[in-house]
Each structure stands twice: as C-alpha cells, then as structure tokens.
ROPA-323387 format. One record per residue: residue number from 1; residue in one letter; x, z, y of N, C-alpha, C, O, CB in turn. Coordinates in nm, 2 decimals, m for minus. Atoms other than C-alpha are relative to their C-alpha. Glycine has a CB too. Example, Ala and Ser with C-alpha at 12.3 -4.5 7.8 and 13.67 -1.06 7.14 Angstrom:
+-----+---------+--------+--------+--------+--------+--------+---------+--------+--------+--------+--------+--------+--------+--------+--------+---------+
| num | residuo |  neast |    nup | nnorth | caeast |   caup | canorth |  ceast |    cup | cnorth |  oeast |    oup | onorth | cbeast |   cbup | cbnorth |
+-----+---------+--------+--------+--------+--------+--------+---------+--------+--------+--------+--------+--------+--------+--------+--------+---------+
|   1 |       A |   0.09 |   0.00 |  m0.12 |   1.23 |   0.78 |   m0.45 |   0.09 |   0.00 |   0.12 |   0.19 |   0.07 |   0.12 |  m0.10 |   0.12 |    0.00 |
|   2 |       S |  m0.09 |   0.00 |  m0.11 |   1.37 |   0.71 |   m0.11 |  m0.08 |   0.08 |   0.11 |  m0.03 |   0.09 |   0.22 |   0.04 |  m0.14 |    0.05 |
+-----+---------+--------+--------+--------+--------+--------+---------+--------+--------+--------+--------+--------+--------+--------+--------+---------+
This chain:
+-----+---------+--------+--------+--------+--------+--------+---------+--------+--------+--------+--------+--------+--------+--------+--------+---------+
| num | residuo |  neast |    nup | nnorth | caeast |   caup | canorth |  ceast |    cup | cnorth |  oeast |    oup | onorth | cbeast |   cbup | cbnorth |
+-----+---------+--------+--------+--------+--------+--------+---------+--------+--------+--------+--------+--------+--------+--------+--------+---------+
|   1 |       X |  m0.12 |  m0.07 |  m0.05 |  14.98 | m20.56 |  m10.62 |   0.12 |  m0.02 |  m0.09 |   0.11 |  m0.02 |  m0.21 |  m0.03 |   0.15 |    0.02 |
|   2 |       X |  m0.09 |   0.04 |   0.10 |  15.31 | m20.65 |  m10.74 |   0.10 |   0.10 |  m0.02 |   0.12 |   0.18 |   0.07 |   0.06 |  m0.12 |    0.03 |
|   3 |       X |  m0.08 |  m0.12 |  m0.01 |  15.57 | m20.41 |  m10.85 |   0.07 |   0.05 |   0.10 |   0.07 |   0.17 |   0.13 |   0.07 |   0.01 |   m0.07 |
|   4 |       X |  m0.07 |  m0.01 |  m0.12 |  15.77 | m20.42 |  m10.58 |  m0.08 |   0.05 |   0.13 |  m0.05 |   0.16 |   0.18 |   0.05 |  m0.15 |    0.03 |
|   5 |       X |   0.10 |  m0.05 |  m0.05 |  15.46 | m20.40 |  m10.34 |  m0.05 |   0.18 |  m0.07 |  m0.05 |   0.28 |   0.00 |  m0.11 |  m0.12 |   m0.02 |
|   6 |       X |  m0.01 |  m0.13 |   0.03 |  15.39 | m20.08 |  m10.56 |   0.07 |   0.12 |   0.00 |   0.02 |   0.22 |  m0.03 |  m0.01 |   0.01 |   m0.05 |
|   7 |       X |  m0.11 |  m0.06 |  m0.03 |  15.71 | m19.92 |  m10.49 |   0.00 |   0.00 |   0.12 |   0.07 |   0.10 |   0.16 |   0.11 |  m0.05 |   m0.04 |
|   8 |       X |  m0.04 |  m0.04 |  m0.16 |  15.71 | m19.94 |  m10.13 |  m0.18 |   0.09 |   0.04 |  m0.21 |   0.13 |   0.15 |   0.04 |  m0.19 |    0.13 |
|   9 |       X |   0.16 |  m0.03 |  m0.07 |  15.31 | m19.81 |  m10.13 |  m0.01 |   0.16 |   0.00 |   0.08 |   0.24 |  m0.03 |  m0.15 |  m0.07 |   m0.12 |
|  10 |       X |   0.02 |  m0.16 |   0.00 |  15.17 | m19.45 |  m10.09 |  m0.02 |   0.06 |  m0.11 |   0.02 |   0.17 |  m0.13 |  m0.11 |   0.05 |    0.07 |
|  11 |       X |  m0.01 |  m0.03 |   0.13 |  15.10 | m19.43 |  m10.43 |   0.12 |   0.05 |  m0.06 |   0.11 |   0.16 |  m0.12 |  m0.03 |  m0.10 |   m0.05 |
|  12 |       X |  m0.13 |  m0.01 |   0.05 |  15.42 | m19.41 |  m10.54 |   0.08 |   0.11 |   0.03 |   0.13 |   0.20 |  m0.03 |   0.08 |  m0.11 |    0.03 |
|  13 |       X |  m0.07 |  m0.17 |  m0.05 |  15.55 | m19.18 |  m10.29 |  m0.07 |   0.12 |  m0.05 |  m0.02 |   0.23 |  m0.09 |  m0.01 |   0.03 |    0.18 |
|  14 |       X |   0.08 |  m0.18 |   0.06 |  15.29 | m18.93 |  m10.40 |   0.00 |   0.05 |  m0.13 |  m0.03 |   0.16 |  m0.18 |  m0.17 |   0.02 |    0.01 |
|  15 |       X |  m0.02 |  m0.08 |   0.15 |  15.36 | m18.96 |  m10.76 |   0.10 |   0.09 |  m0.03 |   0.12 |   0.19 |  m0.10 |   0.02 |  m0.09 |   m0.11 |
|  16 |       X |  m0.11 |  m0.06 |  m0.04 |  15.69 | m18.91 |  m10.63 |   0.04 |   0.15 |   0.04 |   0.15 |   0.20 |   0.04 |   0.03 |  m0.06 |    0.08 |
|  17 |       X |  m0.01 |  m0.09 |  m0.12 |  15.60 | m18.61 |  m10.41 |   0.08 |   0.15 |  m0.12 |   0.17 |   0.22 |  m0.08 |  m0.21 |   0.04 |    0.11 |
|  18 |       X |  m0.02 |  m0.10 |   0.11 |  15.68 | m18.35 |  m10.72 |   0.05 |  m0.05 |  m0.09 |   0.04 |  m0.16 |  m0.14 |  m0.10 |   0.06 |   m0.04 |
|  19 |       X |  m0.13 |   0.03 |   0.13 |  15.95 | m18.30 |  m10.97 |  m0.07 |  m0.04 |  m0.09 |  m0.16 |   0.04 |  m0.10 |   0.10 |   0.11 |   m0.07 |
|  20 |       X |   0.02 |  m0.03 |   0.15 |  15.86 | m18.40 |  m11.29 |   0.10 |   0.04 |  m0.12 |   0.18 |  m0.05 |  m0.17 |  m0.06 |  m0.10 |   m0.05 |
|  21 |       X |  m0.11 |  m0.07 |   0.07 |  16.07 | m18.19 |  m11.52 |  m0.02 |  m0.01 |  m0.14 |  m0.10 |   0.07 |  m0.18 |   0.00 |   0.13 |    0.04 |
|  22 |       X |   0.00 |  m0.08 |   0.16 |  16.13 | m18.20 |  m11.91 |   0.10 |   0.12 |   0.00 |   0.08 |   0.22 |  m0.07 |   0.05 |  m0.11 |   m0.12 |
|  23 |       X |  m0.13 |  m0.14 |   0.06 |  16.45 | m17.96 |  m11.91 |   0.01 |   0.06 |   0.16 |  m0.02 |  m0.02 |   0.24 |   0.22 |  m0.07 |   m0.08 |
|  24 |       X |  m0.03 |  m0.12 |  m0.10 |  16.53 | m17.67 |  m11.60 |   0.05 |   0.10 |  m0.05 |   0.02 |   0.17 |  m0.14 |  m0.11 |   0.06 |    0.06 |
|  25 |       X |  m0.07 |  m0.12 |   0.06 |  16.81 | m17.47 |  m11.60 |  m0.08 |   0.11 |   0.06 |  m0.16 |   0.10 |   0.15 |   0.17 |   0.00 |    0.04 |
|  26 |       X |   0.09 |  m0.17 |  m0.03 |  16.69 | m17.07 |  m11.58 |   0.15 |   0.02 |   0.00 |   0.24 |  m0.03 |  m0.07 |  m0.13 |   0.11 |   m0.14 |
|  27 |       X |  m0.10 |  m0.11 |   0.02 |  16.95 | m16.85 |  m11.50 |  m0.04 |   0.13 |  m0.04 |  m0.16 |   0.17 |  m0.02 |   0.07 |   0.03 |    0.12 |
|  28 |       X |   0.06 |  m0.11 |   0.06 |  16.96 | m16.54 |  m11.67 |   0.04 |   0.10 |   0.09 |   0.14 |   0.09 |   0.16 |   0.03 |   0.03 |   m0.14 |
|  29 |       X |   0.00 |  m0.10 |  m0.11 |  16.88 | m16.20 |  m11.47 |   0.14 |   0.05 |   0.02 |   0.24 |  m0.01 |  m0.02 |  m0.09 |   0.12 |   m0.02 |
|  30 |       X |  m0.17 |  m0.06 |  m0.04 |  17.20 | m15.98 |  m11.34 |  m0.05 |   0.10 |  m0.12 |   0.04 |   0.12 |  m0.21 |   0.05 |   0.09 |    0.21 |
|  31 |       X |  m0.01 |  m0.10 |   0.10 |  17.04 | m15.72 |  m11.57 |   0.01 |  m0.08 |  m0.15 |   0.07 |  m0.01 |  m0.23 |  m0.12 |   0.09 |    0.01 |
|  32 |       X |  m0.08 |   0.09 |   0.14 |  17.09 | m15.98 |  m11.90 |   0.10 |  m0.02 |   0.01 |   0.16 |   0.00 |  m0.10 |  m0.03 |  m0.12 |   m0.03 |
|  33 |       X |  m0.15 |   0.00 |   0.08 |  17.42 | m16.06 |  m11.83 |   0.07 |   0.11 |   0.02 |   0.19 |   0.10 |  m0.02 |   0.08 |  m0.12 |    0.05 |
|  34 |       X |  m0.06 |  m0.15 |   0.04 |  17.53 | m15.71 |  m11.81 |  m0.03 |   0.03 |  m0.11 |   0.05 |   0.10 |  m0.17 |  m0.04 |   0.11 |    0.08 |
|  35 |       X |   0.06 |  m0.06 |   0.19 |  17.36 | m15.65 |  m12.16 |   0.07 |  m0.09 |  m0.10 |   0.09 |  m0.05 |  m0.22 |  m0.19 |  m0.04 |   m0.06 |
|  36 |       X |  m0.05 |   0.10 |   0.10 |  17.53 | m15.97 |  m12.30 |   0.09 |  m0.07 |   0.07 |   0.07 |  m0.12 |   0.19 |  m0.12 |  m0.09 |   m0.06 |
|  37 |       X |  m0.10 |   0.00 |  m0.02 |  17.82 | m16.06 |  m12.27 |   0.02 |  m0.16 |   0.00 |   0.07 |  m0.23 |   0.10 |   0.06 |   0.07 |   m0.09 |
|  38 |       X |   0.03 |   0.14 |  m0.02 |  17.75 | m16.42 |  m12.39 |  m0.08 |  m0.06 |   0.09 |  m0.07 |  m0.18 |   0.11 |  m0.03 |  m0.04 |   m0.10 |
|  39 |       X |   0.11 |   0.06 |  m0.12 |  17.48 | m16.48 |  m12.13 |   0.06 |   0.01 |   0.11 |   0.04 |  m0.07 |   0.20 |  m0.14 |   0.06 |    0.03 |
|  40 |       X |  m0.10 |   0.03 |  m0.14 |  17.75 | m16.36 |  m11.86 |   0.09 |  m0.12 |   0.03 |   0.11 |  m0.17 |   0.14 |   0.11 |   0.10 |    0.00 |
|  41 |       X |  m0.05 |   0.12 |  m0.02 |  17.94 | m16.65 |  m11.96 |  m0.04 |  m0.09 |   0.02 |   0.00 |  m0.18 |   0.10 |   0.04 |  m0.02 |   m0.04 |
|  42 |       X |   0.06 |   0.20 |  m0.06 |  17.72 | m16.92 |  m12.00 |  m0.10 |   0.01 |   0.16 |  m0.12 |  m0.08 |   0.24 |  m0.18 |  m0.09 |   m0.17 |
|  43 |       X |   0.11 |  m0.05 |  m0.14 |  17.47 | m16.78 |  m11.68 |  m0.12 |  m0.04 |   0.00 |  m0.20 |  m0.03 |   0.09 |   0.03 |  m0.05 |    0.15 |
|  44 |       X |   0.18 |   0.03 |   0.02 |  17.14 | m16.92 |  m11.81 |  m0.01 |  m0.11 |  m0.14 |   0.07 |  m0.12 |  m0.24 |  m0.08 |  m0.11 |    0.18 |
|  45 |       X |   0.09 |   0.08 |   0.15 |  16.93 | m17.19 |  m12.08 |  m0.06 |  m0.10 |   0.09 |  m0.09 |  m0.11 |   0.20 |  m0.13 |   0.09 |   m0.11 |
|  46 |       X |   0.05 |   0.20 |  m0.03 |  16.83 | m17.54 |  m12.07 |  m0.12 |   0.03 |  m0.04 |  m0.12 |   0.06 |  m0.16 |   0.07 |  m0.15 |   m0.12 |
|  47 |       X |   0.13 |  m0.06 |   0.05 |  16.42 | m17.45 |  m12.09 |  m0.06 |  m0.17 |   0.01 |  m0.03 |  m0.26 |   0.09 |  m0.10 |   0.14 |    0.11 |
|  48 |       X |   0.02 |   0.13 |   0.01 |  16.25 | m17.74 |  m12.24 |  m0.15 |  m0.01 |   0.01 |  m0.22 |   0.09 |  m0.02 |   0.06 |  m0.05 |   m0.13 |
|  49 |       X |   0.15 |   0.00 |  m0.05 |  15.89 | m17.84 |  m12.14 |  m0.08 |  m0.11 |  m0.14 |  m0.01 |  m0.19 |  m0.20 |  m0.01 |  m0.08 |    0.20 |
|  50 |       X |   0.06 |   0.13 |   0.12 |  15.67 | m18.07 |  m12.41 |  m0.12 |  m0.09 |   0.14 |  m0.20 |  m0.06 |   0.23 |  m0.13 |   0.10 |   m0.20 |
|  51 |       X |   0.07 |   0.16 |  m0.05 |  15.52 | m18.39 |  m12.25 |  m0.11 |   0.08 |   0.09 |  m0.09 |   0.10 |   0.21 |  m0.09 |  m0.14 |   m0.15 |
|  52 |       X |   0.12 |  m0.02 |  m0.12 |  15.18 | m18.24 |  m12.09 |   0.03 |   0.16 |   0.05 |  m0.03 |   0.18 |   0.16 |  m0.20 |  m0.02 |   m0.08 |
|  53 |       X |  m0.05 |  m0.11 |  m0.04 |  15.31 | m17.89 |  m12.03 |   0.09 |  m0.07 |   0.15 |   0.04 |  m0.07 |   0.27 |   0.11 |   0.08 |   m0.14 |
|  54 |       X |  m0.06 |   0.10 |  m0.11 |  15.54 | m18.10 |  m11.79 |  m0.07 |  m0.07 |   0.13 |  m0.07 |  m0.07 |   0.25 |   0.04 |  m0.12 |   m0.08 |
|  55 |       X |   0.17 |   0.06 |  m0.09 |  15.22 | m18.30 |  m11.66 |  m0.05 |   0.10 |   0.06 |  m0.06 |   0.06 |   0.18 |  m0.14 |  m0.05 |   m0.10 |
|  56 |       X |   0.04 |  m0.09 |  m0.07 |  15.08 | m17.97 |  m11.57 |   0.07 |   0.05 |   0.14 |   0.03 |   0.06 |   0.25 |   0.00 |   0.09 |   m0.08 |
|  57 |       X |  m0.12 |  m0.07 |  m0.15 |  15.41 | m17.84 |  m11.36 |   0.01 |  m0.09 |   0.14 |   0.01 |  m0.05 |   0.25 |   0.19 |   0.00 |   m0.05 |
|  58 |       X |   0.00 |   0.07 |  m0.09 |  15.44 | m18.15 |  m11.20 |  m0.14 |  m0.01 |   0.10 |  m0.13 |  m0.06 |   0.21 |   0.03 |  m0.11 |   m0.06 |
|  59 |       X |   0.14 |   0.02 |  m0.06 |  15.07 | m18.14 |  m11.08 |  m0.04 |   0.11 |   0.03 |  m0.13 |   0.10 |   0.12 |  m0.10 |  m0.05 |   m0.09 |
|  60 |       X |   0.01 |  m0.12 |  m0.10 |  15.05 | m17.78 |  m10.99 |   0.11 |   0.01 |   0.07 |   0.12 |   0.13 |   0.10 |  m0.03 |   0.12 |   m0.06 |
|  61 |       X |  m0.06 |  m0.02 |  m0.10 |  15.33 | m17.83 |  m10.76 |  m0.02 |  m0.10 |   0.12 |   0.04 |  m0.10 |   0.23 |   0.14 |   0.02 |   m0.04 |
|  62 |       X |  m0.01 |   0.11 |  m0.08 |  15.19 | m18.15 |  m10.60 |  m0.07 |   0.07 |   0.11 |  m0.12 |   0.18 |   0.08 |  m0.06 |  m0.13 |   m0.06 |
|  63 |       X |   0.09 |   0.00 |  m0.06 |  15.01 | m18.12 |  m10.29 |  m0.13 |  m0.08 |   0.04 |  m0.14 |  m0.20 |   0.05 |   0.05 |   0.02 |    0.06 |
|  64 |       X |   0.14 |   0.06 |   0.01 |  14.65 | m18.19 |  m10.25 |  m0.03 |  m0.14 |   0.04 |  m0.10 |  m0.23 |  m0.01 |  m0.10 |   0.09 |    0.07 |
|  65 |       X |   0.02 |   0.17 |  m0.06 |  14.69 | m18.50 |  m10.02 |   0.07 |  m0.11 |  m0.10 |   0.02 |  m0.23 |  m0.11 |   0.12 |  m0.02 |    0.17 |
|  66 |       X |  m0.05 |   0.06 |   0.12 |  14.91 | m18.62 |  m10.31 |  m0.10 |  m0.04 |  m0.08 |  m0.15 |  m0.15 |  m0.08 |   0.07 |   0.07 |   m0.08 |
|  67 |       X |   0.10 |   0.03 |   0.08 |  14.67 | m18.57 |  m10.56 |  m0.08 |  m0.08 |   0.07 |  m0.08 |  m0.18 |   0.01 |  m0.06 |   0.11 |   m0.05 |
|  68 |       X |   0.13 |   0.08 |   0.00 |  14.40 | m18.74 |  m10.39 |   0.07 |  m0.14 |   0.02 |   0.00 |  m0.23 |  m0.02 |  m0.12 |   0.05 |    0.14 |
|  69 |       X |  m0.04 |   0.17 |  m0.03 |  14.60 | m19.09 |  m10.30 |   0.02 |  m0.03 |  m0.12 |  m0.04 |  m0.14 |  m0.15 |   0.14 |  m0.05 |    0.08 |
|  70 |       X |   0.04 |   0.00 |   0.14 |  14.66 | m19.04 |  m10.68 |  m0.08 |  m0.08 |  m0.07 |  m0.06 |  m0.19 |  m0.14 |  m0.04 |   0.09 |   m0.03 |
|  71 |       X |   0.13 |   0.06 |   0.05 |  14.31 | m19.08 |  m10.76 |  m0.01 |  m0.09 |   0.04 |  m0.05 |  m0.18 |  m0.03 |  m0.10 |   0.06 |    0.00 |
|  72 |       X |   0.06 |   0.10 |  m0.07 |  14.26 | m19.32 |  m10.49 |   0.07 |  m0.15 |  m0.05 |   0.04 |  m0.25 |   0.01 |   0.02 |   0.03 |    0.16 |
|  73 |       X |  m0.05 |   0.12 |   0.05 |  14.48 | m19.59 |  m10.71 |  m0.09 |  m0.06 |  m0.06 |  m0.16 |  m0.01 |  m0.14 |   0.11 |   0.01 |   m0.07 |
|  74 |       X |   0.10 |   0.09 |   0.05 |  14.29 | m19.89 |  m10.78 |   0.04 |   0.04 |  m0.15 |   0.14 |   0.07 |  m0.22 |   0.01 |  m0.17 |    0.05 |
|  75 |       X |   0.03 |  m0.06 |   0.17 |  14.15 | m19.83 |  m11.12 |   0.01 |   0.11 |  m0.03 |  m0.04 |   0.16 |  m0.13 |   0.08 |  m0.05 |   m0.10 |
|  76 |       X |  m0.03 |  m0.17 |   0.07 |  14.24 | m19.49 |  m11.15 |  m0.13 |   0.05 |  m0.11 |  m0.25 |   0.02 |  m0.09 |   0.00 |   0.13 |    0.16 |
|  77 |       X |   0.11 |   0.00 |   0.11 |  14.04 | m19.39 |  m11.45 |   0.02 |   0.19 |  m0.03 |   0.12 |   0.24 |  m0.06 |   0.05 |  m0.12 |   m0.17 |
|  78 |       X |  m0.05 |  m0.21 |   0.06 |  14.00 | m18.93 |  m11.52 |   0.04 |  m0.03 |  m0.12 |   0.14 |   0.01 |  m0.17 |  m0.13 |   0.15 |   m0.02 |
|  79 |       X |  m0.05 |   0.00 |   0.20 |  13.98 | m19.05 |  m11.89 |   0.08 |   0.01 |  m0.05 |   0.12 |   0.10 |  m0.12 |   0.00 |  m0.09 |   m0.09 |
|  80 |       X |  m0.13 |   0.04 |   0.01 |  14.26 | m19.22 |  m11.91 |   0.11 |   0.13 |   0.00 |   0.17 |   0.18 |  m0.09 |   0.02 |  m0.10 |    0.10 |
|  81 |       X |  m0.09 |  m0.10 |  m0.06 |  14.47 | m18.96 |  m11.65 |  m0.03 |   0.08 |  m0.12 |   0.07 |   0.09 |  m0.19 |  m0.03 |   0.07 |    0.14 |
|  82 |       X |  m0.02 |  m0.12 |   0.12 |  14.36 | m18.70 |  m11.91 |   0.05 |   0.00 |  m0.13 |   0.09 |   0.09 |  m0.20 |  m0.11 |   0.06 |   m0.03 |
|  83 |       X |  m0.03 |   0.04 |   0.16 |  14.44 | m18.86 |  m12.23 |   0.17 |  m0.01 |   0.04 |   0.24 |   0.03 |  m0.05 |  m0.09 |  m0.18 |   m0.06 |
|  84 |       X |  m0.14 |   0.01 |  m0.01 |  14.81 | m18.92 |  m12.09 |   0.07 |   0.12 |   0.02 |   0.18 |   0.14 |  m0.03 |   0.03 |  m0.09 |    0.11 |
|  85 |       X |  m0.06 |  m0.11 |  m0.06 |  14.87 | m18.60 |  m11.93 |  m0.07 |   0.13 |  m0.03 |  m0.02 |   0.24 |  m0.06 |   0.01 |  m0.03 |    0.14 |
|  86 |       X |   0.05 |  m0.15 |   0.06 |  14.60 | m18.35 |  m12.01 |  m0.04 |   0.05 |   0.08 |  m0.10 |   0.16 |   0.04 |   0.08 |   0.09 |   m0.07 |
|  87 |       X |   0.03 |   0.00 |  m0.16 |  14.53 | m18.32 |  m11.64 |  m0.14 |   0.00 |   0.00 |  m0.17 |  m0.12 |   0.01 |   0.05 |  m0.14 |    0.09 |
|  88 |       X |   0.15 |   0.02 |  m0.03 |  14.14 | m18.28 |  m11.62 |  m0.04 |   0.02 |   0.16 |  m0.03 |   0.14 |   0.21 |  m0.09 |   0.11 |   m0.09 |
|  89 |       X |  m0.03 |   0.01 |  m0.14 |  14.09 | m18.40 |  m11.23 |  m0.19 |  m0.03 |   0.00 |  m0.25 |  m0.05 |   0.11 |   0.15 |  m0.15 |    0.07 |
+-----+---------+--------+--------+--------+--------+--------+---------+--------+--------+--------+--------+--------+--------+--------+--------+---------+
C-alpha cells in the first residue's frame, strides 16, 4: 500500500475518527471567574496532556468500529500499539 493509497483507505479515516489532543482550552466556571478577577479576564487555561495520556483520550473517544479497522491494519502488532501509546487492546 502506498501512502497515498493509505490516505484515501479506512484505516486512516478511523485513526482520524477522534481528536487527538496535546493542549485544550478549559474554560473556567462562572463561579471562578467571579472569585478571580484574573480568570474573568483571561476565561480559561491551555491544559496540557503528556504523549500517552493523549493516546488514552483519543482512544476512549473513538468508536468501537474504529477501533477494530485499527487493529485490522496489516501488521498491526498489540506490542508494538502498546509500547507507542500505552493502549493495551
């Protein structure tokens, strides 16, 4: 399969299907920025995720049909998947 071929495949779309996020803004509650004055102004924080924390979010928001075309990529290895991401599938 050539890259191009892997970009148009199902694979791809499903890795696609879910964000993967290092940073998400939070806004802060209505009751924080009434307490703080500086949090009224800015309205939230840049929350930062570390590498497999990330892996997790993205993979508990996938849906299941996702996950499984996932696995179903030639070669797909759990080992591997887990050693990259921390994902035990």
């Amino acid at each position: 399969m050539t890259l191009s071929e892997f970009w148009g495949s199902k694979y791809y779309s499903a890795l696609r299907s879910s964000l993967f996020l290092l940073t998400e803004w939070i806004e802060y509650s209505i009751e924080e920025k009434e307490n703080d004055k500086a949090k009224e102004l800015i309205g939230g924080y840049l929350k930062k995720y570390g590498y497999k924390d990330a892996c997790a979010k993205w993979w508990g928001q996938m849906a299941d049909k996702n996950k499984e075309i996932i696995m179903d990529i030639p070669n797909f290895d759990k080992k591997v998947f887990f050693e990259i991401t921390g994902i035990e599938v």
